[in-house]
C-alpha positions as CSV (number, residue, x, y, z in Angstrom):
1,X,64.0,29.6,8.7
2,X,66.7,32.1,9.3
3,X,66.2,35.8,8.3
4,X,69.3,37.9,7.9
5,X,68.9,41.5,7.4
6,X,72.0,42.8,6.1
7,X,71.4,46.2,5.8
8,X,68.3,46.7,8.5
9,X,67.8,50.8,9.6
10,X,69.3,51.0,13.3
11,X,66.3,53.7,14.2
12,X,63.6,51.5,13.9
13,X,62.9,47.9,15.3
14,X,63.8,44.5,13.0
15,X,61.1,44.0,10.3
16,X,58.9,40.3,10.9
17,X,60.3,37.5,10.7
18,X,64.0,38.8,11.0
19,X,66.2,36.8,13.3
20,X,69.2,39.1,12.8
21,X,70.1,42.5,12.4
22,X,73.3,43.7,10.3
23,X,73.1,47.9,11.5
24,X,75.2,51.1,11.5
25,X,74.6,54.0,13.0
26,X,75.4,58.1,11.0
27,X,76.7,60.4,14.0
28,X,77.1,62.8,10.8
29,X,77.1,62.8,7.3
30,X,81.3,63.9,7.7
31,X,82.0,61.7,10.9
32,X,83.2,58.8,11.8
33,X,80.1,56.1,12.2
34,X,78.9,54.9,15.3
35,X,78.7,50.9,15.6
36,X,75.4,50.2,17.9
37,X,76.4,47.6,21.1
38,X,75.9,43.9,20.0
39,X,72.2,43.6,22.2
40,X,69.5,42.0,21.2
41,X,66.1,43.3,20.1
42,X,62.7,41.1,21.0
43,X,64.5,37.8,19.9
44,X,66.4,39.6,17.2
45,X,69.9,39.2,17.1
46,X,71.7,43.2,16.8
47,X,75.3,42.6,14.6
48,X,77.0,45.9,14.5
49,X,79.1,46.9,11.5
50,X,82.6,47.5,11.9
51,X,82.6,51.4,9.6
52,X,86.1,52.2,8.2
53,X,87.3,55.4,7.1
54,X,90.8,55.5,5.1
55,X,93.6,55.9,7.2
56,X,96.2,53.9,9.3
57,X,96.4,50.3,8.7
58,X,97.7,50.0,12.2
59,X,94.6,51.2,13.9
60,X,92.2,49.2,11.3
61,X,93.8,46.2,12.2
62,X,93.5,46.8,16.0
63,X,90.0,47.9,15.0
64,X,88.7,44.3,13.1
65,X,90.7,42.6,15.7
66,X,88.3,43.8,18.4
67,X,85.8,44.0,16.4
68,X,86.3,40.3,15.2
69,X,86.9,38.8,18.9
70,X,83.7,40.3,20.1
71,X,81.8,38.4,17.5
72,X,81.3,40.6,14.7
73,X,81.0,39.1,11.2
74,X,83.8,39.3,8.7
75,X,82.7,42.7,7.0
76,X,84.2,45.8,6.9
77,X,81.7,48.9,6.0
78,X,82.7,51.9,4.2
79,X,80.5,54.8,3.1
80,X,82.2,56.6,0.1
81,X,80.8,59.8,-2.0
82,X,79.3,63.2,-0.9
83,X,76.2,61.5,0.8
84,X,79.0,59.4,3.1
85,X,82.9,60.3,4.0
86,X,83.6,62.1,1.3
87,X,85.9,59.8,-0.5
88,X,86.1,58.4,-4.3
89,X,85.5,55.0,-4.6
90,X,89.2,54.4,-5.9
91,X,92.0,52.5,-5.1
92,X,94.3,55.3,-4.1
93,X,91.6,57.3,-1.9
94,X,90.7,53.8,-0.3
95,X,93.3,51.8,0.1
96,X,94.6,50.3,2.5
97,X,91.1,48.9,3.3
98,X,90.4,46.7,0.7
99,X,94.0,45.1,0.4
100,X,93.3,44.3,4.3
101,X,89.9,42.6,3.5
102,X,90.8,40.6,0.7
103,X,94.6,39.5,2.5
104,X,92.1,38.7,5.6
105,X,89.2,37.3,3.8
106,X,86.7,40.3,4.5
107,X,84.2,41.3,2.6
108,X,83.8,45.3,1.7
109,X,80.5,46.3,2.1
110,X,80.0,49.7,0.0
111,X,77.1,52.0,1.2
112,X,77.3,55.1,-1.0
113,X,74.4,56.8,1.3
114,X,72.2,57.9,-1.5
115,X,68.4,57.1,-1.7
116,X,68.8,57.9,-5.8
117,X,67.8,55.5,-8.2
118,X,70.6,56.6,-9.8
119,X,73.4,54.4,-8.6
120,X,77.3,54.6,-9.5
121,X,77.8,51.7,-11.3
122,X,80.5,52.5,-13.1
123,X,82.8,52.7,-9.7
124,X,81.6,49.9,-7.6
125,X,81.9,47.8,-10.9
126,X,85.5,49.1,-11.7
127,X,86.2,48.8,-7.8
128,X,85.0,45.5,-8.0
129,X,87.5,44.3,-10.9
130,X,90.7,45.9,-9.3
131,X,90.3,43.7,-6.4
132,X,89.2,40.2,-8.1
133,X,89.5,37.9,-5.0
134,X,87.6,40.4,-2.2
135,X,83.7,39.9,-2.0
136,X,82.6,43.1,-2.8
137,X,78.9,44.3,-1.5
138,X,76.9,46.9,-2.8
139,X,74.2,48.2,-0.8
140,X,71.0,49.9,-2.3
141,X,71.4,49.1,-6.1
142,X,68.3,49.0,-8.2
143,X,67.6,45.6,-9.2
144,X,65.5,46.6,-12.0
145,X,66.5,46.8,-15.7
146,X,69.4,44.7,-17.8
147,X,72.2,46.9,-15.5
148,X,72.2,44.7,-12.5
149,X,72.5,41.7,-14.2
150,X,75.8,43.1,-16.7
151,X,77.4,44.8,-13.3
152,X,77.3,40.5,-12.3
153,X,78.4,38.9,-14.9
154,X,81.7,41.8,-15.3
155,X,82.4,41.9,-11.6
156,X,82.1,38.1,-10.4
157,X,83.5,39.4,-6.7
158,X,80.0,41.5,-6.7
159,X,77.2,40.5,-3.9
160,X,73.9,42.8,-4.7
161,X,71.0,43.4,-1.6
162,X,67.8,44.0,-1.6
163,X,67.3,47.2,-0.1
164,X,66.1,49.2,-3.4
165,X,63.7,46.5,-4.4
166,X,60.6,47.3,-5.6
167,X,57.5,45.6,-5.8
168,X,57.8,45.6,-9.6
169,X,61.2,44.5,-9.3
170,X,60.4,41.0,-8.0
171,X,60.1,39.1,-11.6
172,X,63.7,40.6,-12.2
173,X,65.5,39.8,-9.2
174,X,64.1,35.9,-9.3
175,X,65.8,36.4,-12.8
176,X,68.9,37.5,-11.4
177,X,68.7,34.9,-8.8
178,X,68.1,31.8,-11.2
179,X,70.6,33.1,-13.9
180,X,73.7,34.9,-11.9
181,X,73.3,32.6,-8.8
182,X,71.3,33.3,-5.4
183,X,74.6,33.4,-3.5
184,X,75.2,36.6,-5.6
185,X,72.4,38.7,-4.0
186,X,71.4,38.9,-0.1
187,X,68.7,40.0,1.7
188,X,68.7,44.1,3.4
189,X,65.7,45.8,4.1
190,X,67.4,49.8,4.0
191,X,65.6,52.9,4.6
192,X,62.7,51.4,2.8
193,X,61.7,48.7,5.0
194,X,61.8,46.3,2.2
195,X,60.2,43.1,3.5
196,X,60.9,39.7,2.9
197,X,57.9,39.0,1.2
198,X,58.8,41.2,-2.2
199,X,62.0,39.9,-2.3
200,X,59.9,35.9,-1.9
201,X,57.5,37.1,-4.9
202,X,59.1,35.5,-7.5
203,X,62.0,33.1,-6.0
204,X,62.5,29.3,-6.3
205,X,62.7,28.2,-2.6
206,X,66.2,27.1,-3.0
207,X,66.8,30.8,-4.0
208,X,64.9,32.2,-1.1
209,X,67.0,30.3,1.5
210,X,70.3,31.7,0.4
211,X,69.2,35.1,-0.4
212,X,68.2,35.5,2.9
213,X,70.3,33.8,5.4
214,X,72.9,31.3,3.1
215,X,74.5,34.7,1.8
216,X,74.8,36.6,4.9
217,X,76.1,33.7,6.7
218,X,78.9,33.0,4.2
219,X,79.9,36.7,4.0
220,X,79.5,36.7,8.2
221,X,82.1,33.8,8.8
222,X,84.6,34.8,5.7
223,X,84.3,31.9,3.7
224,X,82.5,33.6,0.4
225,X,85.1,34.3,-1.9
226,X,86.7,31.1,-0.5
227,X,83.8,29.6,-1.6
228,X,82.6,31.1,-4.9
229,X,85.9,32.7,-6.5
Protein backbone atom coordinates (compact mmCIF):
# COMPACT_ATOMS: atom_id res chain seq x y z
CA UNK A 1 0.00 0.00 0.00
CA UNK A 2 1.15 3.47 -0.72
CA UNK A 3 2.74 5.52 2.10
CA UNK A 4 2.85 9.26 1.52
CA UNK A 5 4.70 11.35 3.89
CA UNK A 6 3.73 14.78 3.49
CA UNK A 7 5.62 16.52 5.80
CA UNK A 8 8.79 13.91 6.30
CA UNK A 9 12.18 15.79 8.01
CA UNK A 10 14.76 16.20 4.93
CA UNK A 11 17.88 15.44 7.60
CA UNK A 12 17.00 12.18 8.33
CA UNK A 13 16.09 9.05 6.03
CA UNK A 14 12.12 8.14 5.11
CA UNK A 15 10.49 6.43 8.15
CA UNK A 16 9.35 2.30 7.22
CA UNK A 17 7.15 1.66 5.06
CA UNK A 18 7.19 5.25 3.30
CA UNK A 19 7.14 5.12 -0.43
CA UNK A 20 7.35 8.88 -0.75
CA UNK A 21 8.76 11.77 0.66
CA UNK A 22 7.08 15.33 0.63
CA UNK A 23 10.47 17.58 2.13
CA UNK A 24 11.84 21.09 2.56
CA UNK A 25 14.84 22.16 3.42
CA UNK A 26 15.57 25.75 6.24
CA UNK A 27 18.94 27.48 4.89
CA UNK A 28 17.77 30.06 7.82
CA UNK A 29 15.09 30.80 9.97
CA UNK A 30 14.94 34.58 7.72
CA UNK A 31 15.92 32.99 4.18
CA UNK A 32 14.52 31.89 1.51
CA UNK A 33 14.05 27.82 1.70
CA UNK A 34 16.05 25.39 -0.11
CA UNK A 35 13.91 22.77 -2.20
CA UNK A 36 16.13 19.30 -2.00
CA UNK A 37 16.80 17.73 -5.84
CA UNK A 38 13.85 15.29 -6.75
CA UNK A 39 16.34 11.81 -6.05
CA UNK A 40 15.40 9.06 -4.63
CA UNK A 41 16.21 7.55 -1.28
CA UNK A 42 16.49 3.44 -0.88
CA UNK A 43 13.25 2.93 -2.95
CA UNK A 44 11.72 6.10 -1.59
CA UNK A 45 10.49 8.51 -3.83
CA UNK A 46 12.13 12.41 -2.65
CA UNK A 47 9.19 15.21 -3.77
CA UNK A 48 10.63 18.63 -3.07
CA UNK A 49 8.31 21.42 -1.95
CA UNK A 50 8.11 24.34 -4.01
CA UNK A 51 8.58 27.30 -0.65
CA UNK A 52 7.08 30.75 -1.52
CA UNK A 53 7.85 33.90 0.10
CA UNK A 54 5.47 36.98 -0.74
CA UNK A 55 6.55 38.90 -3.55
CA UNK A 56 6.28 39.13 -7.35
CA UNK A 57 3.62 37.23 -9.01
CA UNK A 58 5.78 37.25 -12.07
CA UNK A 59 8.57 35.21 -10.55
CA UNK A 60 6.07 32.78 -8.60
CA UNK A 61 4.53 31.91 -11.69
CA UNK A 62 7.83 31.18 -13.48
CA UNK A 63 8.67 29.49 -10.23
CA UNK A 64 5.44 26.68 -10.06
CA UNK A 65 5.88 26.57 -13.81
CA UNK A 66 9.28 24.84 -13.32
CA UNK A 67 8.52 23.61 -10.51
CA UNK A 68 5.27 21.95 -11.97
CA UNK A 69 7.08 20.70 -15.34
CA UNK A 70 9.76 18.86 -13.42
CA UNK A 71 7.11 16.87 -11.67
CA UNK A 72 6.46 18.44 -8.50
CA UNK A 73 2.99 18.07 -7.00
CA UNK A 74 0.48 20.83 -7.01
CA UNK A 75 1.49 22.57 -3.57
CA UNK A 76 2.84 25.62 -2.84
CA UNK A 77 4.66 25.89 0.78
CA UNK A 78 4.79 28.87 2.89
CA UNK A 79 6.32 29.30 6.34
CA UNK A 80 4.61 32.40 8.05
CA UNK A 81 5.29 33.77 11.82
CA UNK A 82 8.46 34.50 13.80
CA UNK A 83 9.65 30.74 13.77
CA UNK A 84 9.38 31.06 9.63
CA UNK A 85 9.59 34.27 7.17
CA UNK A 86 8.38 36.62 9.34
CA UNK A 87 5.08 37.29 7.84
CA UNK A 88 1.32 37.33 9.31
CA UNK A 89 -0.82 34.83 8.15
CA UNK A 90 -3.18 37.58 6.33
CA UNK A 91 -4.42 38.29 3.21
CA UNK A 92 -2.57 41.56 2.62
CA UNK A 93 0.94 40.32 3.96
CA UNK A 94 0.38 37.05 1.72
CA UNK A 95 -1.22 37.72 -1.11
CA UNK A 96 -0.61 37.18 -4.15
CA UNK A 97 0.09 33.56 -3.18
CA UNK A 98 -3.01 32.26 -2.29
CA UNK A 99 -5.11 33.93 -5.16
CA UNK A 100 -2.43 32.15 -7.52
CA UNK A 101 -3.17 28.65 -5.78
CA UNK A 102 -6.76 28.75 -5.68
CA UNK A 103 -6.98 30.47 -9.63
CA UNK A 104 -4.45 27.40 -10.46
CA UNK A 105 -5.90 24.82 -8.33
CA UNK A 106 -2.94 24.61 -5.68
CA UNK A 107 -3.10 23.80 -2.52
CA UNK A 108 -1.35 26.12 0.36
CA UNK A 109 0.48 24.23 2.63
CA UNK A 110 1.03 26.45 5.93
CA UNK A 111 4.07 25.45 8.10
CA UNK A 112 4.23 27.99 10.94
CA UNK A 113 7.73 26.29 12.12
CA UNK A 114 6.79 26.01 15.77
CA UNK A 115 7.19 22.70 17.77
CA UNK A 116 4.50 24.42 20.45
CA UNK A 117 1.44 22.71 21.25
CA UNK A 118 0.18 25.86 21.10
CA UNK A 119 -0.99 26.31 17.57
CA UNK A 120 -2.62 29.57 15.85
CA UNK A 121 -5.82 28.55 15.16
CA UNK A 122 -7.37 31.42 15.07
CA UNK A 123 -5.36 32.58 11.69
CA UNK A 124 -5.09 29.41 9.74
CA UNK A 125 -8.85 29.14 10.44
CA UNK A 126 -9.71 32.75 9.44
CA UNK A 127 -7.11 32.26 6.53
CA UNK A 128 -8.83 29.31 5.65
CA UNK A 129 -12.46 31.06 5.28
CA UNK A 130 -11.09 34.17 3.22
CA UNK A 131 -10.18 31.85 0.50
CA UNK A 132 -13.24 29.18 0.48
CA UNK A 133 -12.33 27.35 -2.79
CA UNK A 134 -8.21 26.82 -2.09
CA UNK A 135 -7.28 23.60 -0.14
CA UNK A 136 -5.68 24.86 2.71
CA UNK A 137 -3.02 22.60 4.80
CA UNK A 138 -2.00 22.96 8.08
CA UNK A 139 1.07 21.31 9.23
CA UNK A 140 1.81 20.27 12.90
CA UNK A 141 -1.72 20.94 14.56
CA UNK A 142 -2.56 19.03 17.60
CA UNK A 143 -5.13 16.59 16.93
CA UNK A 144 -6.07 16.32 20.41
CA UNK A 145 -9.04 18.01 22.15
CA UNK A 146 -12.65 19.35 20.65
CA UNK A 147 -10.31 22.29 18.69
CA UNK A 148 -9.42 20.23 15.73
CA UNK A 149 -12.51 18.93 15.01
CA UNK A 150 -14.45 22.90 15.33
CA UNK A 151 -11.36 24.43 13.11
CA UNK A 152 -13.00 21.41 10.37
CA UNK A 153 -16.29 21.81 10.49
CA UNK A 154 -15.77 26.14 10.22
CA UNK A 155 -13.11 25.93 7.59
CA UNK A 156 -14.33 23.07 5.07
CA UNK A 157 -11.16 24.13 2.65
CA UNK A 158 -8.98 22.85 5.82
CA UNK A 159 -6.72 19.47 5.28
CA UNK A 160 -5.00 18.60 8.97
CA UNK A 161 -1.57 16.11 9.08
CA UNK A 162 -0.35 14.08 11.37
CA UNK A 163 2.83 15.32 12.41
CA UNK A 164 1.86 16.45 16.16
CA UNK A 165 0.15 13.19 16.86
CA UNK A 166 0.54 11.56 19.85
CA UNK A 167 0.12 8.32 20.98
CA UNK A 168 -2.82 9.30 23.15
CA UNK A 169 -4.14 11.20 20.31
CA UNK A 170 -4.94 8.06 18.22
CA UNK A 171 -8.76 7.47 19.67
CA UNK A 172 -9.30 11.26 18.59
CA UNK A 173 -8.00 11.43 15.29
CA UNK A 174 -10.02 8.04 14.17
CA UNK A 175 -12.81 10.38 15.50
CA UNK A 176 -11.92 13.07 13.39
CA UNK A 177 -11.43 10.72 10.50
CA UNK A 178 -14.96 8.87 10.84
CA UNK A 179 -16.95 12.15 11.59
CA UNK A 180 -15.10 15.09 9.41
CA UNK A 181 -14.01 12.72 6.58
CA UNK A 182 -10.52 10.88 6.05
CA UNK A 183 -9.82 13.04 2.97
CA UNK A 184 -9.73 15.88 5.53
CA UNK A 185 -6.56 14.76 7.29
CA UNK A 186 -3.21 13.27 5.69
CA UNK A 187 -0.46 11.54 6.74
CA UNK A 188 3.24 13.66 7.85
CA UNK A 189 5.66 12.37 10.07
CA UNK A 190 7.47 16.09 11.15
CA UNK A 191 10.27 16.53 13.47
CA UNK A 192 8.77 13.84 15.51
CA UNK A 193 9.10 10.94 13.44
CA UNK A 194 5.51 10.10 13.84
CA UNK A 195 5.10 6.69 12.39
CA UNK A 196 2.37 5.25 10.59
CA UNK A 197 1.44 2.97 13.11
CA UNK A 198 -0.07 5.70 15.78
CA UNK A 199 -1.70 7.35 13.22
CA UNK A 200 -3.28 3.15 12.20
CA UNK A 201 -4.16 2.77 16.05
CA UNK A 202 -7.60 3.60 15.86
CA UNK A 203 -8.59 3.94 12.01
CA UNK A 204 -11.18 1.98 9.93
CA UNK A 205 -9.10 0.69 6.97
CA UNK A 206 -11.00 2.69 4.58
CA UNK A 207 -9.74 5.66 6.70
CA UNK A 208 -6.17 4.44 6.74
CA UNK A 209 -5.92 4.26 2.96
CA UNK A 210 -6.76 7.86 2.41
CA UNK A 211 -5.08 9.32 5.24
CA UNK A 212 -2.08 8.16 4.05
CA UNK A 213 -1.73 8.05 0.41
CA UNK A 214 -5.64 8.94 -1.13
CA UNK A 215 -5.06 12.57 0.49
CA UNK A 216 -1.65 13.32 -0.66
CA UNK A 217 -2.33 12.08 -4.02
CA UNK A 218 -5.42 14.27 -4.50
CA UNK A 219 -3.58 17.37 -3.08
CA UNK A 220 -0.32 16.16 -5.47
CA UNK A 221 -2.27 16.13 -8.84
CA UNK A 222 -4.67 19.37 -7.94
CA UNK A 223 -7.83 17.78 -8.00
CA UNK A 224 -8.90 18.15 -4.08
CA UNK A 225 -10.94 21.11 -3.86
CA UNK A 226 -12.19 19.98 -7.31
CA UNK A 227 -13.09 17.13 -5.64
CA UNK A 228 -14.40 17.91 -2.20
CA UNK A 229 -15.58 21.73 -2.39
Amino acid sequence: MPLVDINADAGTPPGDRVTEAWVMRVGGVQTEVLPLADRPISDVRVRPYLVAVPGSLAELEQRVASYRANGGPAVIRICPGPHGHGYPLVSWAVSPIPEFCAREELALVVDFRSGSRTFPWREIVDFARAYPQLAVVALAAPLNGPTAARALDAAPNLVLDTSALEVADANELGELARTRGAYRIAYGSGAARIPAATVLANIAEADADVILAGTAAHLAAGTWSATYL
